[in-house]
Backbone bond lengths (Angstrom), bond angles and torsions (degrees), N, CA, C in turn:
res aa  C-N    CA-C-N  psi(-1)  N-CA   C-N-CA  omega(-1)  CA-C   N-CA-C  phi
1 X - - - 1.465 - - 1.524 109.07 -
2 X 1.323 131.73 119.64 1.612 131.55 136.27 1.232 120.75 -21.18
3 X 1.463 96.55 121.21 1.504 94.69 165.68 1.646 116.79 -68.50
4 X 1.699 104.30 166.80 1.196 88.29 -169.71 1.897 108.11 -96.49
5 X 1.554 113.72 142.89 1.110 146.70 -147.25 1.081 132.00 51.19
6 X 1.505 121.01 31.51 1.475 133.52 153.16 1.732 114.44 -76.63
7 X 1.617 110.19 170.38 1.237 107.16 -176.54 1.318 99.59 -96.28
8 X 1.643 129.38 167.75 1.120 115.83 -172.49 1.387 97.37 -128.78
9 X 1.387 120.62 123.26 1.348 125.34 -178.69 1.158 126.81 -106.41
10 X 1.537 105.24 130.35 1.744 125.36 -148.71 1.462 81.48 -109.61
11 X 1.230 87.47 150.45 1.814 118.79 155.29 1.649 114.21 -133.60
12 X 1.084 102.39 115.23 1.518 131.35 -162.30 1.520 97.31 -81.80
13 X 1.332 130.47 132.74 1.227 135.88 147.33 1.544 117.01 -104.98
14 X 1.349 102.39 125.04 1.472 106.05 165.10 1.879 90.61 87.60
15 X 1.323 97.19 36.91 1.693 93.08 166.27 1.408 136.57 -75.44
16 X 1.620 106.85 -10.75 1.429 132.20 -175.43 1.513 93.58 -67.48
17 X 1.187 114.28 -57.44 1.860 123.66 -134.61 2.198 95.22 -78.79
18 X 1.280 119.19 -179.63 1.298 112.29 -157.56 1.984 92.68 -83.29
19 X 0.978 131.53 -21.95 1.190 120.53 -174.19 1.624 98.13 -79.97
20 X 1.687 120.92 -40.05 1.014 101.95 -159.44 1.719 115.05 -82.85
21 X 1.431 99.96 -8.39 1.329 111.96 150.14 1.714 146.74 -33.01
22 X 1.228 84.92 -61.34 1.100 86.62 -172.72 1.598 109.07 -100.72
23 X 1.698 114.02 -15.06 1.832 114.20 150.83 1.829 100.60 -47.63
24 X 1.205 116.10 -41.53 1.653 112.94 -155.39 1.740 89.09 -71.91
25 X 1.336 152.63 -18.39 1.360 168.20 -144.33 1.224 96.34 -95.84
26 X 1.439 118.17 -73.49 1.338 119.06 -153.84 1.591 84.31 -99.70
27 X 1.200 161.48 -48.59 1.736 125.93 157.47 1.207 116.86 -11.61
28 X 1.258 121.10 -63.74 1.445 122.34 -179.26 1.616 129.19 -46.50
29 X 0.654 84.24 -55.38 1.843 111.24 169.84 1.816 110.64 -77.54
30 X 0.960 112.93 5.52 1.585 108.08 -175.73 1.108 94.27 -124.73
31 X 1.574 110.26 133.99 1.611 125.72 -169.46 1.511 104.46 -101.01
32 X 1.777 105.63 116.95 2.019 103.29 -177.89 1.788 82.62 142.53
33 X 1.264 108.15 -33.87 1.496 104.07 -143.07 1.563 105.60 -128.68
34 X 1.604 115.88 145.96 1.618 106.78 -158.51 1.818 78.16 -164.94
35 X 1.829 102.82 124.44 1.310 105.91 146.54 1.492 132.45 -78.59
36 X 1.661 111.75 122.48 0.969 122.11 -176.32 1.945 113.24 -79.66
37 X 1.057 86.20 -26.12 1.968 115.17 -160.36 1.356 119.04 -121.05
38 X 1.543 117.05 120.70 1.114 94.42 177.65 1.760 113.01 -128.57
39 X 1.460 140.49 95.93 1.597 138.45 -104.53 1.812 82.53 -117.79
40 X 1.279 115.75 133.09 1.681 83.54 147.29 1.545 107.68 -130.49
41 X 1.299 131.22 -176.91 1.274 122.38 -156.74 1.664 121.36 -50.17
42 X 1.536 119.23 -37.44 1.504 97.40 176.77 1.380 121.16 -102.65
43 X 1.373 119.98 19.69 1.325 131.41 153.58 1.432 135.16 -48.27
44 X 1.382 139.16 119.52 1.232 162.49 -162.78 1.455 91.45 -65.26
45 X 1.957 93.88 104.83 1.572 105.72 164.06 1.471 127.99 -46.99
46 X 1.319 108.94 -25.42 1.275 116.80 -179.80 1.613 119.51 -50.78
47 X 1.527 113.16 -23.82 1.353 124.10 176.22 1.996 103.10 -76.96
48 X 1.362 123.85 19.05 1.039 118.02 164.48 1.397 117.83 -90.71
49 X 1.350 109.51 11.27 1.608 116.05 -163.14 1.238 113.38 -91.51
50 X 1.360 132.78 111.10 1.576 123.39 177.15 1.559 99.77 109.10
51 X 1.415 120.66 28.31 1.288 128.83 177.56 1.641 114.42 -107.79
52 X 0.840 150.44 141.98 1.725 128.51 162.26 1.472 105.60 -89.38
53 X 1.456 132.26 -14.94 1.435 134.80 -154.64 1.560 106.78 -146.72
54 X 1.563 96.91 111.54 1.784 83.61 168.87 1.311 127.20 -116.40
55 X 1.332 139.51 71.86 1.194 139.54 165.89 1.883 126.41 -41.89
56 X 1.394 104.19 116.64 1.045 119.54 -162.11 1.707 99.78 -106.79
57 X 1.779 110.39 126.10 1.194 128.20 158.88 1.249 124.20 -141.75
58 X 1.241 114.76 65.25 1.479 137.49 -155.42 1.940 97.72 -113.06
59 X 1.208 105.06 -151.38 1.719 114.46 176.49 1.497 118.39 -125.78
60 X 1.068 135.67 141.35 1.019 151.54 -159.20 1.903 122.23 -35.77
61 X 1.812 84.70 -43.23 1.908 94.94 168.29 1.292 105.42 -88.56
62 X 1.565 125.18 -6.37 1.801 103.36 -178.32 1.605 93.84 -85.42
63 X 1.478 114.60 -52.32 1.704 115.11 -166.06 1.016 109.29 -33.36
64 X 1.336 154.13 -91.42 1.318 148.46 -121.10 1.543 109.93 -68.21
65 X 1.756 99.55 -28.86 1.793 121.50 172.59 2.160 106.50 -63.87
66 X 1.250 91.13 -46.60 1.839 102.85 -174.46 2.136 86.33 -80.27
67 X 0.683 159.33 13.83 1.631 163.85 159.48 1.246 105.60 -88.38
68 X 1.063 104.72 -73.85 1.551 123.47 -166.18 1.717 90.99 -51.76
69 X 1.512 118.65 -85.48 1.734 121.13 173.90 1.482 113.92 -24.30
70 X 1.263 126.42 -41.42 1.339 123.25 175.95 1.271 104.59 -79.64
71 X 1.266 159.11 -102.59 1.596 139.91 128.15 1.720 95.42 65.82
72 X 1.490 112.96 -98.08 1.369 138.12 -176.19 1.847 107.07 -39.43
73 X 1.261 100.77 -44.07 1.647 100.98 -162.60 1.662 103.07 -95.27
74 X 1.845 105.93 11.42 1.774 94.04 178.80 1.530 121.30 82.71
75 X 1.400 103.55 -7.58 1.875 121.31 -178.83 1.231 121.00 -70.23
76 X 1.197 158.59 119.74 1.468 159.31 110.70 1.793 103.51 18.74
77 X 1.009 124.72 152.32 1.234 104.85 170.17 1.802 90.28 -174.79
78 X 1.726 104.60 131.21 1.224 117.25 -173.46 1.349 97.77 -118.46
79 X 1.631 122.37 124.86 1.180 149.21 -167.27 1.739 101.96 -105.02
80 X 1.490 106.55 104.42 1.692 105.70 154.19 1.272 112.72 -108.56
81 X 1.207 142.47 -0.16 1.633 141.93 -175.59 1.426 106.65 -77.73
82 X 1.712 118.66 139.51 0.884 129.63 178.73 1.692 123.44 -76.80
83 X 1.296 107.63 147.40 1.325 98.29 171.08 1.804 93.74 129.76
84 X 0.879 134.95 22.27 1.782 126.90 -145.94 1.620 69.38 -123.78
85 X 1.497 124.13 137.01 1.351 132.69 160.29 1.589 104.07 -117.66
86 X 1.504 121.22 140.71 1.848 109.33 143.54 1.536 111.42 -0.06
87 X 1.557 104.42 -94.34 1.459 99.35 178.65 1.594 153.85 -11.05
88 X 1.640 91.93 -53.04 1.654 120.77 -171.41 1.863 102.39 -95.28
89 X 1.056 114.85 -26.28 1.408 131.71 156.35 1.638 106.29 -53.03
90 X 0.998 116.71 -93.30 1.242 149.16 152.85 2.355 94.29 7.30
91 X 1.236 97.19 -46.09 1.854 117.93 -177.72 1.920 89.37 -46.92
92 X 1.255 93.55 -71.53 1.555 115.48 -145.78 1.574 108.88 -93.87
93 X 1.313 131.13 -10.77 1.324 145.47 156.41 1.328 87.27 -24.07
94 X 1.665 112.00 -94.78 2.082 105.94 -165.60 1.099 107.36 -31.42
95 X 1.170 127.11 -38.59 2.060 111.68 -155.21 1.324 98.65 -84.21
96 X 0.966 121.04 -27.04 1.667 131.54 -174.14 1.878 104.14 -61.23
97 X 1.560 100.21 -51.44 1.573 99.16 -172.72 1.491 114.15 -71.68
98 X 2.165 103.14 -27.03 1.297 111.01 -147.87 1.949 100.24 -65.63
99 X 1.598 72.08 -39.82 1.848 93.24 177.25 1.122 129.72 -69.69
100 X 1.503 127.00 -0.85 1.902 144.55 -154.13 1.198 98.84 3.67
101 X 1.657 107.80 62.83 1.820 119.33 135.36 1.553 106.22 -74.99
102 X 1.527 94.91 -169.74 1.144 110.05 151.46 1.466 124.00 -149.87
103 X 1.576 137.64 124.43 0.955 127.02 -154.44 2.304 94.50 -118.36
104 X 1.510 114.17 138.28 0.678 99.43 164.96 1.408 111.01 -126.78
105 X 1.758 124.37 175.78 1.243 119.18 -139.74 1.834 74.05 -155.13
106 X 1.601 104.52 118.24 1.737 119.06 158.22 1.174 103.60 -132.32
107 X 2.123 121.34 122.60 1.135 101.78 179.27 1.618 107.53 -95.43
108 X 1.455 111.75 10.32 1.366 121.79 -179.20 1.710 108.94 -145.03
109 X 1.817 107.63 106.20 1.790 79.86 170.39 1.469 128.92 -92.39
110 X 1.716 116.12 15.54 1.424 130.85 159.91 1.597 118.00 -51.80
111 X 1.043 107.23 123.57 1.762 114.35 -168.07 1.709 89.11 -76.47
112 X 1.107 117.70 -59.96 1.640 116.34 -177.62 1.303 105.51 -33.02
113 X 1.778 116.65 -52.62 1.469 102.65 -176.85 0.821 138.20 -48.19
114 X 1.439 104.85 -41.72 1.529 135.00 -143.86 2.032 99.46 -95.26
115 X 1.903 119.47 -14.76 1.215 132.46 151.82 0.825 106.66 -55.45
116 X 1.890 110.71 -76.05 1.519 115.88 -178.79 1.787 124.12 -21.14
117 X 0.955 114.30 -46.39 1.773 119.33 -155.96 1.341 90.42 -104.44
118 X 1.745 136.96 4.37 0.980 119.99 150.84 1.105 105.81 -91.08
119 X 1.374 138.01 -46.98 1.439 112.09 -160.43 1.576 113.22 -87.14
120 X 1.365 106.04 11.80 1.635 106.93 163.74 1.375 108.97 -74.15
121 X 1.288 104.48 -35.07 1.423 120.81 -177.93 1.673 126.92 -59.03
122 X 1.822 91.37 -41.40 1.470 100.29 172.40 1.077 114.51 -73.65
123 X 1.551 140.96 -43.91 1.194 136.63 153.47 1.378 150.79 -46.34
124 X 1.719 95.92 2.10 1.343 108.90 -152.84 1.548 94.42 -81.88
125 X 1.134 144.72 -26.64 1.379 143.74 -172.22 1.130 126.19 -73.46
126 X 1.785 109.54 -17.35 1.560 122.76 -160.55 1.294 82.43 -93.75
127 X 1.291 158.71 -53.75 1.333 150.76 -62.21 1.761 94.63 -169.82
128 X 1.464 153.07 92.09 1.333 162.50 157.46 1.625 113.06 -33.65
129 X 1.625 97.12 -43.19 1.851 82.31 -176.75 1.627 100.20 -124.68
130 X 0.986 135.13 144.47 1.585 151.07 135.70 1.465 130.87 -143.76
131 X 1.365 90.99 152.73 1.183 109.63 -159.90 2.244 114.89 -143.17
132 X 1.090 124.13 128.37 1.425 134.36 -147.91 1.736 91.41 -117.04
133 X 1.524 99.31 120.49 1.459 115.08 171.06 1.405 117.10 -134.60
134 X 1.734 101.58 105.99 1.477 119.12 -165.35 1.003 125.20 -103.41
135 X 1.640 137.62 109.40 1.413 121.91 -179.43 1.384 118.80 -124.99
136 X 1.683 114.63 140.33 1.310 132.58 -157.31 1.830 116.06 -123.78
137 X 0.998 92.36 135.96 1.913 79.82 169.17 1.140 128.89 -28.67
138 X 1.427 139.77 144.78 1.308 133.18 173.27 1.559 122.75 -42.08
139 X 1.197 105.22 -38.28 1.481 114.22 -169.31 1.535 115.53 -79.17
140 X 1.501 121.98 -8.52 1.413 115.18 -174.33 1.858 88.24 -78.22
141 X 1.690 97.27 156.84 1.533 114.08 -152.28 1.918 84.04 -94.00
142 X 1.165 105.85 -41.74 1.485 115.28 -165.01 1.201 110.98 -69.55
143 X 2.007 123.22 168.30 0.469 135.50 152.88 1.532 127.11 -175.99
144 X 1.509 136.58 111.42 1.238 114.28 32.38 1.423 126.92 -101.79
145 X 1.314 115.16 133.53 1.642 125.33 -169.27 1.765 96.29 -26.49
146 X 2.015 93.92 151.15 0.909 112.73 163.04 1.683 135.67 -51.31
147 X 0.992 100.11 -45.22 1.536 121.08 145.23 1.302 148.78 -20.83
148 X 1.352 78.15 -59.44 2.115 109.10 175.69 1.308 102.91 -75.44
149 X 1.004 124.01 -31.07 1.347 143.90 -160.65 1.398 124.23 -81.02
150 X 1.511 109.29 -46.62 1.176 127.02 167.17 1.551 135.06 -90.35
151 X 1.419 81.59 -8.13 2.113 117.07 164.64 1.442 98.25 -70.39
152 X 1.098 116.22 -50.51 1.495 119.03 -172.50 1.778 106.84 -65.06
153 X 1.081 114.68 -58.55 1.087 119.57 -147.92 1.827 94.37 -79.72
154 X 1.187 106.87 -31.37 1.782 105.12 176.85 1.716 96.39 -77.22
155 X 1.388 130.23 -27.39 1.648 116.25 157.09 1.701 128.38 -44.47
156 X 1.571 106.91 -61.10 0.836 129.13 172.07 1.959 118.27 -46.75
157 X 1.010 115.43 -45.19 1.483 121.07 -177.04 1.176 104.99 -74.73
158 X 1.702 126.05 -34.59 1.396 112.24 -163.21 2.084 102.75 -78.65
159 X 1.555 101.76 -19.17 1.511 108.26 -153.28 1.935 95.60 -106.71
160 X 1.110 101.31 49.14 1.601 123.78 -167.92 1.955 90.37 -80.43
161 X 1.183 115.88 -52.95 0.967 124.03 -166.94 1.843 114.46 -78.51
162 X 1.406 116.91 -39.08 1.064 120.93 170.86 1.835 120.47 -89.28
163 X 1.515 103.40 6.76 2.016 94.75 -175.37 1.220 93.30 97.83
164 X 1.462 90.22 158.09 1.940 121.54 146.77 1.198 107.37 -34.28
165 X 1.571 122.17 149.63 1.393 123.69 152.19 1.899 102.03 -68.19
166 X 0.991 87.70 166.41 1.849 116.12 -177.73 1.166 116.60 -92.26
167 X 1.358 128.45 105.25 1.381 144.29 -144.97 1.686 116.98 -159.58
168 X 1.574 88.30 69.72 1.872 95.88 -163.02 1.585 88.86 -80.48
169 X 1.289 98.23 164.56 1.917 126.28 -159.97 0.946 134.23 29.43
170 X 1.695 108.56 55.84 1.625 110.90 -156.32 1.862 100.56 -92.26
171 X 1.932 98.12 9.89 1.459 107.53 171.75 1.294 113.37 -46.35
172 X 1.487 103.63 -40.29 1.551 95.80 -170.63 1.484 122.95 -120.85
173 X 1.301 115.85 156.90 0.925 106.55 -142.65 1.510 125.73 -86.70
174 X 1.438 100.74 -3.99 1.936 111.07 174.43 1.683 84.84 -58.47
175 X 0.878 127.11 -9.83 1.955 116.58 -174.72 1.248 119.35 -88.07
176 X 1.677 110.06 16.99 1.554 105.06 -177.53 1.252 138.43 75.76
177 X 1.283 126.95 135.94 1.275 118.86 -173.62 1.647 117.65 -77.71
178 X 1.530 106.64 146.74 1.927 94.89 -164.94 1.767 94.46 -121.12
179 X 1.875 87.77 128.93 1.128 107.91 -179.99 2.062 105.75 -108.71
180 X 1.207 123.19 120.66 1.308 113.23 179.49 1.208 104.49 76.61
181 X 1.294 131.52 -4.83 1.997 125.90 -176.80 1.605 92.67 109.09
182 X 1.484 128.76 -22.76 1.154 125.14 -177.72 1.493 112.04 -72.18
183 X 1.423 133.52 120.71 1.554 124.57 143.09 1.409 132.90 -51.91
184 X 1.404 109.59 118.38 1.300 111.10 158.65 1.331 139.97 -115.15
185 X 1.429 123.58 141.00 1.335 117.56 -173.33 1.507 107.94 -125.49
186 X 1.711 102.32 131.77 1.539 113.94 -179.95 1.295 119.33 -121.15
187 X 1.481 106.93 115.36 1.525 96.21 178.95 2.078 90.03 -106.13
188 X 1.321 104.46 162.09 0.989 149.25 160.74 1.381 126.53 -109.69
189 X 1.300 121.37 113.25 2.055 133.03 -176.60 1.439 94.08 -172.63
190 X 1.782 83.66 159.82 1.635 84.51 -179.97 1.807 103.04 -92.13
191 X 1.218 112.16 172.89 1.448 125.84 176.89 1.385 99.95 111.12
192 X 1.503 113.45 -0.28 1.959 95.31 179.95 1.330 98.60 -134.34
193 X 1.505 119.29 141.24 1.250 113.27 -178.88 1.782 107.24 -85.20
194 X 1.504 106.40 -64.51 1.533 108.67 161.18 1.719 107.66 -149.10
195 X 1.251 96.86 158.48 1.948 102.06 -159.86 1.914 84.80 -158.39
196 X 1.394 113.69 118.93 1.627 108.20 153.44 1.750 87.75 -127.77
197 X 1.572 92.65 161.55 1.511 111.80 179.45 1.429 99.82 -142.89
198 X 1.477 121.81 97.88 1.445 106.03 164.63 1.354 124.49 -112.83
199 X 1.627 121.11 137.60 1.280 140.15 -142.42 1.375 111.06 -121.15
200 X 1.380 111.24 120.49 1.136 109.65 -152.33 2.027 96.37 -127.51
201 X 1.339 117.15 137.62 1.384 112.41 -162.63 1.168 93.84 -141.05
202 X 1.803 124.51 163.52 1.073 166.51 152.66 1.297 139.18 -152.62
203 X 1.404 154.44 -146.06 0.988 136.19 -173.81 1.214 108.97 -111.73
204 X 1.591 107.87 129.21 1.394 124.34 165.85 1.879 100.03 101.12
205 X 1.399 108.65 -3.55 1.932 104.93 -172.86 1.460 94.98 -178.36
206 X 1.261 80.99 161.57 2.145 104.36 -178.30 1.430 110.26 -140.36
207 X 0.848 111.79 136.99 1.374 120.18 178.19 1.529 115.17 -103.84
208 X 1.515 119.30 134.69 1.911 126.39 -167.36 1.791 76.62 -115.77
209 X 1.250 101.76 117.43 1.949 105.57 130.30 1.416 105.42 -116.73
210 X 1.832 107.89 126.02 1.327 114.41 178.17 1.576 107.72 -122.58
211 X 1.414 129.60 125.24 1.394 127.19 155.73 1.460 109.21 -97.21
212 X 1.729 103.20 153.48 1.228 103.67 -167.16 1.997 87.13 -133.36
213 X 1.079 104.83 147.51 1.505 111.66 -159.52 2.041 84.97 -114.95
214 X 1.221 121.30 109.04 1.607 116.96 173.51 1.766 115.58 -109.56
215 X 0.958 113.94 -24.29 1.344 117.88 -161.75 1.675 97.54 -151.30
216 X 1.253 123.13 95.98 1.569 133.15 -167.19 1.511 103.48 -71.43
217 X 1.193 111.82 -69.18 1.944 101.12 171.47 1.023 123.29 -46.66
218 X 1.756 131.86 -46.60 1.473 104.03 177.35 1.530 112.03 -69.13
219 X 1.343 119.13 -25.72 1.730 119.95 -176.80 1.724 95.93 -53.71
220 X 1.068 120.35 -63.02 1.146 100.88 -142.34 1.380 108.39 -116.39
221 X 1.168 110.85 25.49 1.914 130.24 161.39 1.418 102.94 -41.55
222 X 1.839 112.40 -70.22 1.284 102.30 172.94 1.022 145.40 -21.97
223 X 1.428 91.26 -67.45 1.855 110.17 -163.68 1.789 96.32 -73.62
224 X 1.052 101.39 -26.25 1.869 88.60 -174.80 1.644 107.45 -65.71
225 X 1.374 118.49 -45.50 1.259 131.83 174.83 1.965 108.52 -48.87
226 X 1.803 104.89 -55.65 1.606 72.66 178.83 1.248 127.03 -89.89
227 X 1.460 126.73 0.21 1.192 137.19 145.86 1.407 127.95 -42.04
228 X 1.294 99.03 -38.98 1.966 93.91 177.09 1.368 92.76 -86.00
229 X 1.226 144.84 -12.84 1.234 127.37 -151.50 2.237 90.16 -106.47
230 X 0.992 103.76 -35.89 1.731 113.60 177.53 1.758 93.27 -62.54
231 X 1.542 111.57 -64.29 1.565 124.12 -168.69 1.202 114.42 -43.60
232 X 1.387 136.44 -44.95 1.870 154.05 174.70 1.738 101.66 -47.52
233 X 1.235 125.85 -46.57 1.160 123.30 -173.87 1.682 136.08 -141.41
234 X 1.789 94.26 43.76 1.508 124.95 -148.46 1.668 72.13 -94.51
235 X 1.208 103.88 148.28 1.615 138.98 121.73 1.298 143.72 -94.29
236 X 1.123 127.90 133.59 1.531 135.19 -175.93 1.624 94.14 53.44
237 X 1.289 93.16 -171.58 2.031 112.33 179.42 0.956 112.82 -80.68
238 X 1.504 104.37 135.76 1.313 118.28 -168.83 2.099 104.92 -135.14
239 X 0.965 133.71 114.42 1.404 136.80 -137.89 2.251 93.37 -130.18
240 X 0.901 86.62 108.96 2.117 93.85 165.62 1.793 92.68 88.62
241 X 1.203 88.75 164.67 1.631 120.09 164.10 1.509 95.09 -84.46
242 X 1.180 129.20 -40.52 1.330 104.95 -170.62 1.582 118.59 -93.76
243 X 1.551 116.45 17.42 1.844 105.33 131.77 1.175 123.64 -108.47
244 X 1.323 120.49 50.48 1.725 123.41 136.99 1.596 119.97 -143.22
245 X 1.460 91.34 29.24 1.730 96.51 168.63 1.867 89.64 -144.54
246 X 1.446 97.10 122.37 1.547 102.55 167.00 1.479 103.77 -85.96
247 X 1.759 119.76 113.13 1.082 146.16 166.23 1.697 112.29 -69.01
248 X 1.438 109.48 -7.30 1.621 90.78 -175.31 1.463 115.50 88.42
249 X 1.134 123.70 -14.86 1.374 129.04 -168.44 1.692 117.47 -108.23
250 X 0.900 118.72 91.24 1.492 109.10 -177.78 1.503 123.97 -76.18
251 X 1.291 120.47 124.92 1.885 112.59 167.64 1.343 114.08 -61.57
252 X 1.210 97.11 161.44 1.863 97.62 175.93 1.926 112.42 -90.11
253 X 1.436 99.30 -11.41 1.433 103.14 159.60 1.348 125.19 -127.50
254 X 1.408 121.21 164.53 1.499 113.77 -163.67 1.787 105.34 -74.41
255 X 1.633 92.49 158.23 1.559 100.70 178.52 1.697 113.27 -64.30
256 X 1.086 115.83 -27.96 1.855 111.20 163.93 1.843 106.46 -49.74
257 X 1.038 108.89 -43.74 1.777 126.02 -172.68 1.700 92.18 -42.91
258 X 1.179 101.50 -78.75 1.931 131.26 -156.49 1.337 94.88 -71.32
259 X 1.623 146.80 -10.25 0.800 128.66 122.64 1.454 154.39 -44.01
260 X 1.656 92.18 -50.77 2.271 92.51 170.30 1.263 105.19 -37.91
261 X 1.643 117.91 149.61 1.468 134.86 156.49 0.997 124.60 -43.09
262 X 1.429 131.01 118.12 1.368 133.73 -168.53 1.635 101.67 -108.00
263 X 1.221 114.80 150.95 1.572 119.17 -162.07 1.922 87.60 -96.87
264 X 1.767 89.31 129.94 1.318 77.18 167.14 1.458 141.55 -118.81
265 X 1.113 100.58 61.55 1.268 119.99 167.06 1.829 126.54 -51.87
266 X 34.358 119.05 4.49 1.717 86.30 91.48 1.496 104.33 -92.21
267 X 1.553 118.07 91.61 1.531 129.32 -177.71 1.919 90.73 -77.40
268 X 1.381 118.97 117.78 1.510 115.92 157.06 1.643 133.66 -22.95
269 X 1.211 119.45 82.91 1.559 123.35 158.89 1.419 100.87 119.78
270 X 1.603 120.12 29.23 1.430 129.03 168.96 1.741 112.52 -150.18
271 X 1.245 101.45 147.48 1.427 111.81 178.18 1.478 87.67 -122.44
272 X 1.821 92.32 140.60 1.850 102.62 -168.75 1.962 74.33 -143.03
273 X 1.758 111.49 137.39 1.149 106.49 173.28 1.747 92.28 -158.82
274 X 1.229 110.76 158.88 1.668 126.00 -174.13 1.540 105.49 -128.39
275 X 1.071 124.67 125.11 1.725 133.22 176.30 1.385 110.34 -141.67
276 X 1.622 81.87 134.10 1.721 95.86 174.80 1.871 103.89 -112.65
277 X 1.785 89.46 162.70 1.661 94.75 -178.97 1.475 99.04 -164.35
């Protein structure tokens, strides 16, 4: 923890790449807080030393390595890189408490998103089949988005009581990969920065919640801001933007719940919209 009215000095991983960009933006501009570090993926963790804060925007096989080092050195460490499931969370939870860090985990810092995948969420019980179709620039390495991912799994927890969604021939594989019982499908092309649409059906109508991601720095200026500001003096795991912004939206089970590991088998520079048919 920072003392209080000192600056708190981050060492950035993955500051090169476009997320870690524009995290390195609003550091700059945010008063408390000063990059000391600037890491990119095959860089010697050892340069995490003499940091109080490690914000990680690296790739999916370096993170859990830049976790663990922060973890080890007693550091706070705020996770935006994709790829973090329940499960893989679920790894590093003990070391997190054993060590009284605190590590937090946003797989989106867009507030629209981070609506979006609630009110898929709130609906998710009424509704027998859904299914999440996400598309990303060519160049993201992952797939399926962090995002998609955690859409699923906040589906899945609320619909504890009613089953899996319903997802006949998920044998094969034009049917998407299934996260939580949920299918997902990711395309990758250029012309989109980020776009999920998840579709939610029953009889006689379907329901679209779609966010559309247009302009990545103003989207996610916010969320980076209250994230560093939660991340500086977090304990234990802490998982979404939406447990440290009350959205108004309540789950029908507690946020400890929608955490356990699930088996997996107009906000500036986003358009967020819901359609029925």
């Amino acid at each position: 923890m920072t003392p209080a009215g000192s600056t708190t000095r981050v060492a950035l991983v993955g500051g090169t790449g476009k997320l870690g960009g524009i995290i390195r933006s609003v550091i700059d501009d945010e008063p408390g807080f000063e990059v000391v570090a600037v890491l990119g993926s095959r860089s010697d963790l050892a340069e995490l030393d003499g940091a109080d804060l490690v914000v990680d925007a690296s790739t999916p096989s370096v993170s859990i390595d830049v976790v663990r080092a922060a973890i080890e050195r007693g550091l706070n460490v705020l996770v935006g890189t994709s790829g973090w499931s329940n499960e893989r969370i679920a790894l590093v939870r003990p070391l997190v408490d054993a060590a009284g860090t605190g590590a937090v985990f946003i797989p989106n810092f867009s507030l629209g998103s981070v609506i979006g995948s609630a009110l898929a969420a709130a609906a998710a019980p009424h509704f027998p089949a859904i299914e999440i179709v996400e598309a990303h620039r060519e160049t993201k390495v992952d797939s399926p988005s962090g995002t998609a991912v955690r859409t699923a799994e906040l589906i899945a927890a609320v619909r504890s009581q009613v089953g899996p969604v319903e997802s006949p021939h998920v044998d094969q594989r034009a049917r998407g990969q299934q996260v939580a019982s949920v299918p997902i499908h990711s395309l990758r092309r250029p012309g989109v920065i980020a776009r999920q649409e998840t579709i939610l059906s029953g009889p006689g109508e379907s329901l679209t919640i779609v966010h559309d991601t247009v302009d990545p720095a103003l989207a996610y200026a916010p969320g980076i801001r209250v994230a560093l500001a939660a991340a500086r003096d977090a304990r234990g795991v802490t998982v979404g933007l939406d447990a440290l912004i009350d959205l108004g939206l309540r789950p029908r089970r507690a946020q400890a719940d929608v955490e356990k590991p699930i088996d997996e088998g107009g906000v500036p520079g986003q358009v967020a919209r819901a359609t029925g048919a």
